[in-house]
BADRENTOR-831502 format. One line per 4 residues: number of its first residue (from 1); their letters; for each residue y, z, x of C-alpha. Coordinates in Angstrom, 2 decimals, decimal comma, m for minus. Each point is the difference from the previous one (the first is absolute). Example, Ala and Ser with C-alpha at 12.3 -4.5 7.8 and 13.67 -1.06 7.14 Angstrom:
BADRENTOR-831502
1) AS) m4,50/7,80/12,30  3,44/m0,66/1,37 $
end
This chain:
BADRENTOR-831502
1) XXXX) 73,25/101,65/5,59  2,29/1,47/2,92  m1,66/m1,64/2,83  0,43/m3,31/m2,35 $
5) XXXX) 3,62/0,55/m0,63  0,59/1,35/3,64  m1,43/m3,63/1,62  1,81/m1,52/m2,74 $
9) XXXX) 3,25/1,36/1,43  m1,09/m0,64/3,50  m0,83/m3,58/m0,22  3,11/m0,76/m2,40 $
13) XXXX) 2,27/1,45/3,23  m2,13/m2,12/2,28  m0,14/m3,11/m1,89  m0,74/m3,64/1,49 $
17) XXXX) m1,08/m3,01/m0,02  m2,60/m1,17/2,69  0,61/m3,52/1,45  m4,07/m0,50/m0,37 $
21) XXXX) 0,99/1,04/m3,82  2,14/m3,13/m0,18  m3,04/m2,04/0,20  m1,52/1,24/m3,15 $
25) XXXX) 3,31/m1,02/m1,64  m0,09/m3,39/1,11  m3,38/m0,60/m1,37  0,99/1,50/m3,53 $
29) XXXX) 2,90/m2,44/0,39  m2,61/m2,75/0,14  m1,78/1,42/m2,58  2,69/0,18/m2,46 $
33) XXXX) 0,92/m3,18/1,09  m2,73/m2,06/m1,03  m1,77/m0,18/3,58  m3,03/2,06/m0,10 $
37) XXXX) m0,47/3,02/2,31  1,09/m1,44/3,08  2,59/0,70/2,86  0,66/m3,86/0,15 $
41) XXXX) 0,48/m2,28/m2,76  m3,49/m3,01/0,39  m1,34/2,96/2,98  m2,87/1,93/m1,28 $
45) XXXX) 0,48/2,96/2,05  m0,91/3,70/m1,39  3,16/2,06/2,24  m0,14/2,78/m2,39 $
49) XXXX) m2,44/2,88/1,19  0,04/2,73/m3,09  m1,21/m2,64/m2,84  1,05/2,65/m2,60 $
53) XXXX) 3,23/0,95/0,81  1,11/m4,09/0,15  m1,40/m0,31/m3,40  1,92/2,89/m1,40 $
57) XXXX) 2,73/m1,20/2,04  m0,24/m2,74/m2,51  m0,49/1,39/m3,02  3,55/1,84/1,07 $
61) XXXX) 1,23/m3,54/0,37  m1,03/m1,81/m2,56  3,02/2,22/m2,59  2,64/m1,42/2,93 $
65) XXXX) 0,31/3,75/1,70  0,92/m0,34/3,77  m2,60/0,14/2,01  0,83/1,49/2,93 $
69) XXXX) 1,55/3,00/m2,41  m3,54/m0,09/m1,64  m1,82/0,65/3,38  1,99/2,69/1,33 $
73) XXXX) m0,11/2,34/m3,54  m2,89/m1,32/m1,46  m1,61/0,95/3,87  1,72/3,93/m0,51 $
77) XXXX) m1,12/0,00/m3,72  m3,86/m0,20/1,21  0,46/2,11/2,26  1,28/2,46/m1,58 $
81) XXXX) m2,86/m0,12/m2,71  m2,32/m0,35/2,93  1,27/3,37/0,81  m0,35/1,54/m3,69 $
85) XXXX) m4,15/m1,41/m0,33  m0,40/1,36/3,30  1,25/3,73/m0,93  m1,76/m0,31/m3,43 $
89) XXXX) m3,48/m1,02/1,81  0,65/2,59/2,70  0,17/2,52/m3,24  m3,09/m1,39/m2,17 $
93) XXXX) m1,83/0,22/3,47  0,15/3,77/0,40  m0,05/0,30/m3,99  3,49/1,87/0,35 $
97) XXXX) 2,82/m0,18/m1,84  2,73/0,94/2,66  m0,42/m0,62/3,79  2,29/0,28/3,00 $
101) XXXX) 1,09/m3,21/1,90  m1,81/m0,51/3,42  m0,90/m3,50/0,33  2,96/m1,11/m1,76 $
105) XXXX) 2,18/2,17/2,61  m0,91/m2,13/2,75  0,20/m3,86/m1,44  3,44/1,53/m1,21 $
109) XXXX) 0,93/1,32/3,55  m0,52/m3,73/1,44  2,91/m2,19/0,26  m2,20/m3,07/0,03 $
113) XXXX) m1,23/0,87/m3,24  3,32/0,00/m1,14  0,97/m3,52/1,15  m3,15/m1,41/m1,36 $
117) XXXX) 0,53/1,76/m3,03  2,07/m3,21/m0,93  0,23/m3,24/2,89  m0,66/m2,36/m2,76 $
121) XXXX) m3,89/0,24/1,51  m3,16/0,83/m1,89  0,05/3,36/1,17  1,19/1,58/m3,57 $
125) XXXX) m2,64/m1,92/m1,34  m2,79/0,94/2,28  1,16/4,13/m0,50  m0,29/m0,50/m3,24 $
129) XXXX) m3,27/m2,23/m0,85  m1,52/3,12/2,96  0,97/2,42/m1,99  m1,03/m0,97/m2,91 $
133) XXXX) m3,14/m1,23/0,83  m0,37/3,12/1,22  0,31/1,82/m3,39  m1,87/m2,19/m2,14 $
137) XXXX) m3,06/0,28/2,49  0,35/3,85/m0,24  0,58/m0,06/m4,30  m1,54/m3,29/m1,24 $
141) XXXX) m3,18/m0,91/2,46  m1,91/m1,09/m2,80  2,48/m2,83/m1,43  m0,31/m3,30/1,07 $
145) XXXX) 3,91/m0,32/m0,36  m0,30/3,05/3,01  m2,50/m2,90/2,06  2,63/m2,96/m0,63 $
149) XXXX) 3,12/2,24/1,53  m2,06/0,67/2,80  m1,11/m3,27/0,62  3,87/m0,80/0,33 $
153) XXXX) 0,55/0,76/3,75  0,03/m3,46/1,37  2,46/m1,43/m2,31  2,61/3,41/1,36 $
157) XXXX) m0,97/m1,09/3,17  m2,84/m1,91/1,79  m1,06/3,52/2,12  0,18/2,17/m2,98 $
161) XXXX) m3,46/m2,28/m0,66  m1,34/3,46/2,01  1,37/2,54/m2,64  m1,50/m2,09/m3,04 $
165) XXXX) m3,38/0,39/2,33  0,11/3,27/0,05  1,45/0,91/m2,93  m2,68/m1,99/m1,31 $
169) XXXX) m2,37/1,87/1,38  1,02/3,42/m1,23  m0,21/m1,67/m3,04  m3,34/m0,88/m0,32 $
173) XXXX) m1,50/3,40/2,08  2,32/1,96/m2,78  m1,36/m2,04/m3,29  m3,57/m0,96/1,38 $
177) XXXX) 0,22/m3,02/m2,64  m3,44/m1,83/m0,77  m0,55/m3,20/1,46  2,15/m1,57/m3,15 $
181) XXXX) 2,43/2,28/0,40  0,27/m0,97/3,99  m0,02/m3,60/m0,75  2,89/0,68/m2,65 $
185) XXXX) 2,27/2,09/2,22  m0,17/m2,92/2,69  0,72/m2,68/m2,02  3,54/1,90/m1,23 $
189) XXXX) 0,51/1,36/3,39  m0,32/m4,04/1,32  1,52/m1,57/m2,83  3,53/m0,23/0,80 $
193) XXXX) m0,74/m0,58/3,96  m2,39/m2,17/m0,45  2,04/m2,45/m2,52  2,56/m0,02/2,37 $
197) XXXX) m2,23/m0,06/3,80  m1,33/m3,72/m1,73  3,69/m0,96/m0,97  1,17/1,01/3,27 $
201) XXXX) m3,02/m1,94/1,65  0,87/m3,18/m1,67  3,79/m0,23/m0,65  0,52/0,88/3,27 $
205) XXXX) m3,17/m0,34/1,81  m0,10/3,14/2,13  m2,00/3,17/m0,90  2,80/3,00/1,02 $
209) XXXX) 3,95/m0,97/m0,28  1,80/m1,90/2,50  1,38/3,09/1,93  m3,52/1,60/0,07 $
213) XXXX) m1,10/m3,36/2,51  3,25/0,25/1,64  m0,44/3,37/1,04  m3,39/m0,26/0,75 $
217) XXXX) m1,12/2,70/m2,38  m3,80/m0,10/1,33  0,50/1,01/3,78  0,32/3,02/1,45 $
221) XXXX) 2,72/1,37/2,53  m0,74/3,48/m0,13  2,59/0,53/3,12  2,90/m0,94/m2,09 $
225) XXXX) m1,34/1,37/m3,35  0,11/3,75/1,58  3,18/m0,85/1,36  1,41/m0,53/m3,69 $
229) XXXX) m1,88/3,37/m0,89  1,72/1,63/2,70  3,35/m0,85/m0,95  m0,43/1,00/m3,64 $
233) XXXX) m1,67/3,06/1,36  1,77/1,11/2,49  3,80/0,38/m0,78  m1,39/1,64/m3,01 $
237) XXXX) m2,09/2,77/1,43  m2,32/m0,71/m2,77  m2,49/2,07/1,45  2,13/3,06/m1,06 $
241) XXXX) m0,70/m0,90/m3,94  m3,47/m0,82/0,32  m0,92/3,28/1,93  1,67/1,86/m2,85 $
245) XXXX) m2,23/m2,20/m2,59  m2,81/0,63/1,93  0,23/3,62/0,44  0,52/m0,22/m4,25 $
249) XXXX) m3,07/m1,76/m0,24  m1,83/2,10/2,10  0,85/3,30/m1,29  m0,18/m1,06/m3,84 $
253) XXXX) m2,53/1,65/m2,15  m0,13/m2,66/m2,59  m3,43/m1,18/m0,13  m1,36/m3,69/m0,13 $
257) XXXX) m2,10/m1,47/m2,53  m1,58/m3,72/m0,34  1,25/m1,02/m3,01  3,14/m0,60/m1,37 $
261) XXXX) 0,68/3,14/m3,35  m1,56/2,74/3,02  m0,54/3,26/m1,95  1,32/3,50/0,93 $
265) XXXX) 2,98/m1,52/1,97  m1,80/m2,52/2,46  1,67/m2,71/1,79  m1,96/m3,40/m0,51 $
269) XXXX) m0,75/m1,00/3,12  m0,04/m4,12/m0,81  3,11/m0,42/m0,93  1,86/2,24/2,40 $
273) XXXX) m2,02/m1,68/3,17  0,27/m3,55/m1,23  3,71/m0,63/0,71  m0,24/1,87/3,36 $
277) XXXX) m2,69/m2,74/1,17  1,89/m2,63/m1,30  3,21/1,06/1,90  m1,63/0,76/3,14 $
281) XXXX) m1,79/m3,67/m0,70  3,71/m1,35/m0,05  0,98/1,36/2,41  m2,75/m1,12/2,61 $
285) XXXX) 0,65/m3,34/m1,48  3,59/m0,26/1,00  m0,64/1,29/3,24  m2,71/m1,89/0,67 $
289) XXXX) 1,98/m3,49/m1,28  2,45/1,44/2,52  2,70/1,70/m2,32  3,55/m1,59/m1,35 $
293) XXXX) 3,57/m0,75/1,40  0,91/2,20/m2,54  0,68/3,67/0,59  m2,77/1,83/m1,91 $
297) XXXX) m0,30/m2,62/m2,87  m3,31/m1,09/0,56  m1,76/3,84/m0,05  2,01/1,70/m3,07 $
301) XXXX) m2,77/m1,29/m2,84  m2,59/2,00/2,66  1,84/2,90/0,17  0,79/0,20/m3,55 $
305) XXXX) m3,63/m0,09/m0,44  m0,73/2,39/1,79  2,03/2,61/m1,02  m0,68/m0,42/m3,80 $
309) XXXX) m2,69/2,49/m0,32  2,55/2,40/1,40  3,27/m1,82/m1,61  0,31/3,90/m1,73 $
313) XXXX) m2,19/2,62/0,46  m0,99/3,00/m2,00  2,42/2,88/m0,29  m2,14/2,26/2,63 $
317) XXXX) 1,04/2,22/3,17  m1,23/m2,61/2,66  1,47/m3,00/m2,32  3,16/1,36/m0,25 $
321) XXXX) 0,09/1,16/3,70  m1,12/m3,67/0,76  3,12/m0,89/m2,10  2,70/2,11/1,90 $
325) XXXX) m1,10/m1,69/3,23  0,03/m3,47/m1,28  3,31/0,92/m1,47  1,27/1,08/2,92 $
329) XXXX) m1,03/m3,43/2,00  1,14/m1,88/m2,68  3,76/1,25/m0,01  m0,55/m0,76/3,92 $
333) XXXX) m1,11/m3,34/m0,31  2,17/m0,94/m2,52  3,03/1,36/1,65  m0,26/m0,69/3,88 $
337) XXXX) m3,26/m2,07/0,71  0,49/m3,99/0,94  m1,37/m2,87/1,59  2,23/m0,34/3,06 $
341) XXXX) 0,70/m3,76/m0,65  1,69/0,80/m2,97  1,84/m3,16/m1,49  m1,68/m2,50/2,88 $
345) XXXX) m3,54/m1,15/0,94  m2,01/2,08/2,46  m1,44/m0,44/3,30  m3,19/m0,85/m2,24 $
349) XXXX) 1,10/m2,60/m1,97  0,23/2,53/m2,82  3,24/0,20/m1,75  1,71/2,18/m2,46 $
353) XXXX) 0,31/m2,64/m2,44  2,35/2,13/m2,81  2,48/0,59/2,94  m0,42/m3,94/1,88 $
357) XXXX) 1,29/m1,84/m3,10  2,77/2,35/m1,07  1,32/0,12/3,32  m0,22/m4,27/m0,12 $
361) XXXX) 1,08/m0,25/m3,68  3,04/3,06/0,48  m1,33/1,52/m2,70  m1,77/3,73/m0,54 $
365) XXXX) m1,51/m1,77/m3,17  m0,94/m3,56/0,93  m1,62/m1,01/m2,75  2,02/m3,63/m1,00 $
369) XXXX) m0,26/m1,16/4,09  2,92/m1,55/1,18  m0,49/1,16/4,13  3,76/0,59/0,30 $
373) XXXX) m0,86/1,63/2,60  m2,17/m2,62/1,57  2,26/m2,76/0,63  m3,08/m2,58/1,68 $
377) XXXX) m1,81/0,22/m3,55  3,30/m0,95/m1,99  0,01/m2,95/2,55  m3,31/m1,04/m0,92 $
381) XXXX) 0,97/0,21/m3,79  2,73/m1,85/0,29  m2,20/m2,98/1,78  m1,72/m0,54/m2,74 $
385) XXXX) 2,57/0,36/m2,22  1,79/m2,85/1,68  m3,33/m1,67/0,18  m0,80/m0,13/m3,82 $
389) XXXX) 3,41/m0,99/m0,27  m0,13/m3,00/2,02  m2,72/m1,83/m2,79  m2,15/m1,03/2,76 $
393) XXXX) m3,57/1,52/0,69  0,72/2,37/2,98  m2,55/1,75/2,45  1,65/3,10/1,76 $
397) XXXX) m1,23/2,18/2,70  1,91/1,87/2,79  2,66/m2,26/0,67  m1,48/m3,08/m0,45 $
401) XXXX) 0,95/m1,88/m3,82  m1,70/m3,37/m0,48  m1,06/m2,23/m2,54  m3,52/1,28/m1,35 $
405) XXXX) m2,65/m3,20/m1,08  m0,83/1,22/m3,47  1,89/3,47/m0,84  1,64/m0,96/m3,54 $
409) XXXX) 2,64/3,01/0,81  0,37/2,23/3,01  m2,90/1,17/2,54  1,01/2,97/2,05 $
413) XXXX) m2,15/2,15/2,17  1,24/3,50/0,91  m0,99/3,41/1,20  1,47/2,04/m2,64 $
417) XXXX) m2,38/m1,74/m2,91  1,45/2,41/m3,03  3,64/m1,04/0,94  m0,90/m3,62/0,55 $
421) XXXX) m2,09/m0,30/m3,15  3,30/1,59/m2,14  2,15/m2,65/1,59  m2,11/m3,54/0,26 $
425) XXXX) m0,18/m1,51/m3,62  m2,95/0,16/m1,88  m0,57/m3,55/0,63  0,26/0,42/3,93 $
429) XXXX) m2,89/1,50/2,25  0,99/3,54/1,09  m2,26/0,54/3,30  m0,45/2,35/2,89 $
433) XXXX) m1,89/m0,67/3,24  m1,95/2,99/m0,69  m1,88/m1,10/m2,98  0,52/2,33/m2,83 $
437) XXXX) 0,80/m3,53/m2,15  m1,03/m2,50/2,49  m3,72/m0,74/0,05  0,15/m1,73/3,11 $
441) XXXX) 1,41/2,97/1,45  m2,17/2,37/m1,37  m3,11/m1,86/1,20  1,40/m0,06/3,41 $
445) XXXX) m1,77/2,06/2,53  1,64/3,52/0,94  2,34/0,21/2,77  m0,21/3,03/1,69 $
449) XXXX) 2,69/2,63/0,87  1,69/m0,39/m3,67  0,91/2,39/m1,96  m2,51/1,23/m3,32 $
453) XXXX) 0,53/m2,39/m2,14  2,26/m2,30/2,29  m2,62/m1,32/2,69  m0,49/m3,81/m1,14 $
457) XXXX) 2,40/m2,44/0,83  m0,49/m3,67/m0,74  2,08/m1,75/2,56  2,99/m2,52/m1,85 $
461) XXXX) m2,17/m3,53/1,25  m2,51/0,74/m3,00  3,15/0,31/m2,48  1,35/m3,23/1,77 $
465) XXXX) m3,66/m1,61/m0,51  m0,09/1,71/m3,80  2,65/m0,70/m1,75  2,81/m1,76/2,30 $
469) XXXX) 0,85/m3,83/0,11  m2,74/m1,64/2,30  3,21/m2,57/1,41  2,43/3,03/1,24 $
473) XXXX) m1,34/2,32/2,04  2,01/3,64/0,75  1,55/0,15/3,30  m2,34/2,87/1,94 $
477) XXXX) m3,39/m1,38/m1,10  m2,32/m1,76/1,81  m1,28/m3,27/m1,05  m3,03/0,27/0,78 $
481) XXXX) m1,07/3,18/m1,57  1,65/m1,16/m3,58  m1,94/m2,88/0,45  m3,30/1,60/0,69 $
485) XXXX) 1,05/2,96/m2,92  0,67/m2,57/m2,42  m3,74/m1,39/0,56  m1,29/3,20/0,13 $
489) XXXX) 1,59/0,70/m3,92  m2,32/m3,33/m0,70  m3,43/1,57/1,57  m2,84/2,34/m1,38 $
493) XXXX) 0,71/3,62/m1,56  4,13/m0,50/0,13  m0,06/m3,19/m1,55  m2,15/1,76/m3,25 $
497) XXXX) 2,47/3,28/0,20  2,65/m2,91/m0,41  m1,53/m1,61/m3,08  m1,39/3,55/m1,56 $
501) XXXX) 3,49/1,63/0,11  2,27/m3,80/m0,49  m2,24/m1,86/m2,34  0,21/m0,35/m3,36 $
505) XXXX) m1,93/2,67/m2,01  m2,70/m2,21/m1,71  m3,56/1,85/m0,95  m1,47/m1,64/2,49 $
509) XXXX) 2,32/1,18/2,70  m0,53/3,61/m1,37  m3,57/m0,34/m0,05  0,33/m0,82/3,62 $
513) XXXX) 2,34/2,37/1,08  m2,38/2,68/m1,60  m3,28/m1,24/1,92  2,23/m0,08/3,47 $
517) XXXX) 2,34/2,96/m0,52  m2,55/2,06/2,40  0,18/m2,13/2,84  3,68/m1,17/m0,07 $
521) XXXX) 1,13/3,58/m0,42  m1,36/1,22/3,24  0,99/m3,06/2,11  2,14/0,20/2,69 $
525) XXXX) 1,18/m2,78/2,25  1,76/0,34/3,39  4,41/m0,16/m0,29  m0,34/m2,33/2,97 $
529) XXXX) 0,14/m3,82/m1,33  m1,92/m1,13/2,51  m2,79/2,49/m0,25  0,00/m0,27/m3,45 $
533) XXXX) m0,16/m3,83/m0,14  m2,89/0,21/2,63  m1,62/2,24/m2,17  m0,16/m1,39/m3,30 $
537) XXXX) 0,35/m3,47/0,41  m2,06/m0,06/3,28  0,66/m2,11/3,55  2,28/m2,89/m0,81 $
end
């Protein structure tokens, strides 16, 4: 339980809420609100990326608790129990009933882990669903309850889909169930996944959520992805810790057996290996998808991963040794070692998140945002403020306010999508030209140079074209390319991601968004109007 209580005490002292988190709150909003699980009110858009956690989110909701309060503790609660299964499966694994910390030492040494021990993110969530997954595949491989908590993964989040693989696997090599048996243990593992991968296909006619197309989850940029390893690496010296685990490893006399109850004190092999694959999996995935703009976010579930077989470690000369030197690191680490962008965005695009928004909200616990200390945001929220106030559909967007054609409230699109979606009524569109609500954003084709996360950018003629009043066009924009953007909106694949995200939900529209949620989640079309009204509507 120390390592539990200990990240308990670190995240509390740390704790945050993530502007990205303020877009699961908005959709519970909806959701309690009568709207369905949507970022827009009559805009079928899926913004939320850990399925789960905006469920529970709900379920949090639904008794009137604050929400935001909810994220933030219910986030430190699950981690802190993700902590607990981890230590208990470390134990069960070497059949021991003490152990000294090694793992543990260095996810406790990390400052990131601290941040994310709360942020309002899915983090806690995905520690502790790891974790214990984890245990039950190491105690109860037989159960079928064991194959539907490892089927789980892509509800947590869409990559974890790799540790339910693999997991999965273990599984079956550790239980070698008949045919039946297989057949039953993939129907529980799909059960819950698959319900929801057919919801998700027809209520909102795309295959992954929105941010998953935005940020083109199936290329690679393996430049940029070992760039984000290298600054979670790096400031770290996390190749101290992991020579130390290594040299525990190697010098161990513990023996390994196949199966999971190994007689005369063996190790079973399965389950210790299986969440080493799986993080190393992660972790090539991230890398390979080109990392996050957040500072080591994106590759804590893969280090937590690996470094549960070896969370504690038997009470033996070269484990304890192993220990000292990981101890010693860790008071290191968690005394002197930072990112040297601390409180600002790096050179890479990456940012320390935790110390960006207290620094913009003036607070070392932003967790109710007001950006006090981020005076062009308060402007913003104060726009719209005076917008709903006026009575008369609005469409704002830099610093350009005009009448919108068919917006029954206010339409605003801004970069901070979190802070605009807390401020724009439920009723109003809350947008951002990079597409994490936006379809036509995220459809738009990638503009290079951006940072992870950041790099589309759909120009302001296609929100003119959109959603603005065809007879008054915004000073700045060019005739011409509204004009041919507002006839592109009318042509081929964006006209039916129009009508399968705007239309009413009949069966037959489901049915159709089902049969074409393939092909109109991997289209793209060019941010140019002109292109993009050559190309789908063809030579005038």
């Amino acid at each position: 339980m120390v390592p539990a209580l200990l990240v308990a005490f670190a995240g509390f002292q740390r704790r945050w809420m993530a502007d990205d988190a303020y877009i699961y709150v908005r959709t519970v909003r909806q959701i309690l609100a009568g709207n369905g699980p949507v970022f827009n009110a009559g805009e079928r858009v899926e913004s939320s990326t850990g399925t789960l956690w905006q469920w529970l989110l709900v379920a949090a909701g639904l008794p009137g608790a604050d929400l935001a309060t909810a994220a933030v503790y219910g986030g430190l609660l699950l981690t802190a129990v993700g902590f607990a299964l981890a230590g208990i499966g470390a134990l069960r694994l070497y059949g021991d009933r003490a152990g000294l910390p090694l793992g543990s030492l260095v996810l406790l040494a990390l400052p990131p882990v601290w941040d994310f021990a709360t942020s309002g993110l899915e983090t806690g969530l995905a520690t502790c669903w790891i974790a214990g997954a984890w245990l039950a595949l190491s105690t109860r491989s037989a159960s079928l309850m064991t194959s539907l908590l490892l089927g789980l993964g892509p509800l947590v989040r869409p990559d974890l889909g790799l540790v339910s693989a693999v997991f999965l696997a273990a599984q079956w090599l550790l239980v070698r169930p008949t045919r039946r048996g297989t057949l039953a243990g993939v129907a529980s593992a799909a059960a819950f996944p698959g319900a929801y991968e057919i919801f998700r296909a027809g209520y909102y006619g795309h295959l992954v959520p929105l941010p998953a197309v935005t940020k083109e989850a199936g290329q690679s940029l393996w430049g940029r992805g070992f760039g984000y390893l290298g600054d979670f690496s790096g400031p770290y010296l996390l190749w101290v810790p992991a020579l130390f685990v290594a040299a525990a490893l190697l010098f161990s006399r513990r023996r390994w057996a196949w199966r999971v109850t190994a007689p005369h004190g063996g190790v079973p092999l399965v389950p210790a290996l299986a969440p080493v694959v799986a993080g190393l999996l992660c972790w090539l995935y991230v890398i390979r998808v080109g990392g996050d703009f957040m500072h080591g976010r994106m590759l804590l579930p893969g280090l937590l991963l690996m470094l549960l077989p070896v969370f504690v470690v038997p009470v033996t000369r070269a484990g304890a040794l192993a220990a000292v030197g990981v101890g010693v690191w860790a008071v290191v680490c968690a005394g002197w070692l930072r990112i040297p962008y601390g409180g600002q965005v790096g050179p890479a695009g990456i940012s320390d998140e935790r110390g960006v928004y207290a620094l913009r909200n003036a607070d070392a616990h932003p967790i109710h945002h007001t950006f006090a200390g981020a005076p062009w945001h308060v402007a913003h929220a104060r726009e719209v403020r005076e917008a709903e106030r006026s009575g008369a559909p609005t469409l704002l967007w830099g610093d350009h306010l005009r009448m919108a054609a068919d917006s029954p409230s206010v339409t605003a699109s801004y970069a901070v999508l979190g802070w605009n979606g807390a401020v724009v009524p439920l009723n109003g569109a809350a947008l951002d030209s990079i597409g994490l609500a936006d379809p036509l954003a995220a459809h738009s084709e990638r503009v290079g140079g951006g940072r992870a996360g950041h790099d589309k950018h759909l120009p302001a003629t296609w929100l003119a074209a959109d959603r603005g009043d065809p007879a008054v066009l915004p000073p700045g924009l060019d005739p011409a390319r509204v004009t041919a953007a507002r006839r592109a909106l009318r042509c081929g694949a964006l006209a039916e991601l129009r009508s399968a995200t705007r239309d009413p939900l009949t069966p037959g529209r489901f049915l159709r968004n089902v049969a074409g949620s393939w092909e109109r989640t991997s289209f793209r079309f060019p941010d140019d109007p002109v292109e993009a009204e050559r190309e789908l509507c063809g030579e005038r």
